[in-house]
BAFI-3210 file (N, C-alpha, C; in Angstrom, 3 decimals, decimal comma, padded with zeros to 6 digits):
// residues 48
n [1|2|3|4|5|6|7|8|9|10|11|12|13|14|15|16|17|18|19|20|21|22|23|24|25|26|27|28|29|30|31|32|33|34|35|36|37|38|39|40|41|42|43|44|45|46|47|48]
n.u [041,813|039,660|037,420|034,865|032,805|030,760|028,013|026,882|025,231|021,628|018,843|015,518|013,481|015,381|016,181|013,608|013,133|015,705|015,401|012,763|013,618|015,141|013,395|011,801|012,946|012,964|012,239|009,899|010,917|009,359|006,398|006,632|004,429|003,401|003,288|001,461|000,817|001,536|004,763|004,887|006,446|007,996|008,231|010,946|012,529|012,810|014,114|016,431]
n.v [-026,108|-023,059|-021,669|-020,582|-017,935|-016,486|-015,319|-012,166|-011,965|-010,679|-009,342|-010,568|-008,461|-006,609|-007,221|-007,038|-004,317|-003,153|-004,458|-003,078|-000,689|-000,688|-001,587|000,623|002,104|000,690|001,017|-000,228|-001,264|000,414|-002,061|-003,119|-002,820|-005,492|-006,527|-008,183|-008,008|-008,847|-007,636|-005,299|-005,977|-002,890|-002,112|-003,739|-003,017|-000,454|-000,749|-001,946]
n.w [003,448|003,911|001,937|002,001|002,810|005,740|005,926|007,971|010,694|010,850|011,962|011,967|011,943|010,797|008,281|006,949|007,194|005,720|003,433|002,360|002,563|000,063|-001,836|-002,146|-003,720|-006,203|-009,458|-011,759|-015,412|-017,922|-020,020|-022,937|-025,775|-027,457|-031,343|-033,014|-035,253|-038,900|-040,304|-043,180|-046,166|-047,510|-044,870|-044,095|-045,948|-045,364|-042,550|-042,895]
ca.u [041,716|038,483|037,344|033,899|032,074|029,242|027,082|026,885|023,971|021,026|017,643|014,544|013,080|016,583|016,615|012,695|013,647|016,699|014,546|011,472|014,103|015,754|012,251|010,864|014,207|012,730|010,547|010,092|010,893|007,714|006,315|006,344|003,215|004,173|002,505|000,715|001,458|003,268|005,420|004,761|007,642|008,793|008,855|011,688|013,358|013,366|014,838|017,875]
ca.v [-024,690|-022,950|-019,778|-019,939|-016,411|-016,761|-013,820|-010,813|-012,347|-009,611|-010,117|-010,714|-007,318|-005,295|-007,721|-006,188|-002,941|-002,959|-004,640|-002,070|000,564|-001,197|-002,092|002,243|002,820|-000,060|001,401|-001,583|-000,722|000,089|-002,771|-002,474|-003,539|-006,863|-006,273|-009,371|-008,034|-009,098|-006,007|-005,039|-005,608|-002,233|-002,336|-004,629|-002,958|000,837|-001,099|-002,189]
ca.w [003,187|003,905|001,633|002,447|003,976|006,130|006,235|008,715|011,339|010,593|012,469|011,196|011,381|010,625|007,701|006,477|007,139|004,804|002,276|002,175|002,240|-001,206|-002,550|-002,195|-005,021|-007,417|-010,430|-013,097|-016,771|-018,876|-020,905|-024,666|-026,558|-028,364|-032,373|-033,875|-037,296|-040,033|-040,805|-044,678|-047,197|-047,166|-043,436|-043,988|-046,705|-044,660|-041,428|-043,709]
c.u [040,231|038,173|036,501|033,340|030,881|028,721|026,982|025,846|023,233|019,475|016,975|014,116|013,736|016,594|014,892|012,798|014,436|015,829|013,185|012,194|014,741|014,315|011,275|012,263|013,793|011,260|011,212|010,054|008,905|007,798|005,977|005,625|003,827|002,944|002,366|000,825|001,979|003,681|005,495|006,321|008,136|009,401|010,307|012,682|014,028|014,561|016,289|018,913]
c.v [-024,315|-021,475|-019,803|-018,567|-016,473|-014,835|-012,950|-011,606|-011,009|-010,116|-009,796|-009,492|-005,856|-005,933|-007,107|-004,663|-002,514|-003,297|-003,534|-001,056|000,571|-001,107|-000,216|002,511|002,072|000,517|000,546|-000,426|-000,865|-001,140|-002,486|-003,421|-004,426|-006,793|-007,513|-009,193|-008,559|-007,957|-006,620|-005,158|-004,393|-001,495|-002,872|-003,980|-001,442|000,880|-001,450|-000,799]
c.w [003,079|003,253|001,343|003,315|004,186|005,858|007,220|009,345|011,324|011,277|011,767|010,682|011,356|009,158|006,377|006,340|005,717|003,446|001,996|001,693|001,071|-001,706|-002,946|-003,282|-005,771|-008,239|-011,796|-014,305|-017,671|-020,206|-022,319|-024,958|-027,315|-029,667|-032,769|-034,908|-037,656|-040,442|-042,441|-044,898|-047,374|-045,960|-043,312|-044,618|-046,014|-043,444|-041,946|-043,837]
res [x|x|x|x|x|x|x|x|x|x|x|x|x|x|x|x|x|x|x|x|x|x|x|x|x|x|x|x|x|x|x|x|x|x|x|x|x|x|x|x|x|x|x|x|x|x|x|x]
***
């Protein structure tokens, strides 16, 4: 019994295409500043 699926054959530069045209819809999430602090004791107690 075989229920492997090959792939659609796509050429090289139908296969860039599709990708550029996926890659102009990708906007990365903004990075959040990572704090070196120690958060104060009533930091701790407000977050509760």
């Amino acid at each position: 019994m075989k229920t492997a699926r090959t792939a659609p054959k796509v050429s090289a530069a139908e296969a860039l295409k599709l990708l550029e045209q996926a890659w102009a819809y990708y906007t990365p999430e903004p990075v959040q500043p990572v704090s070196d602090r120690e958060p104060e004791l009533f930091e701790y107690a407000n977050a509760a």
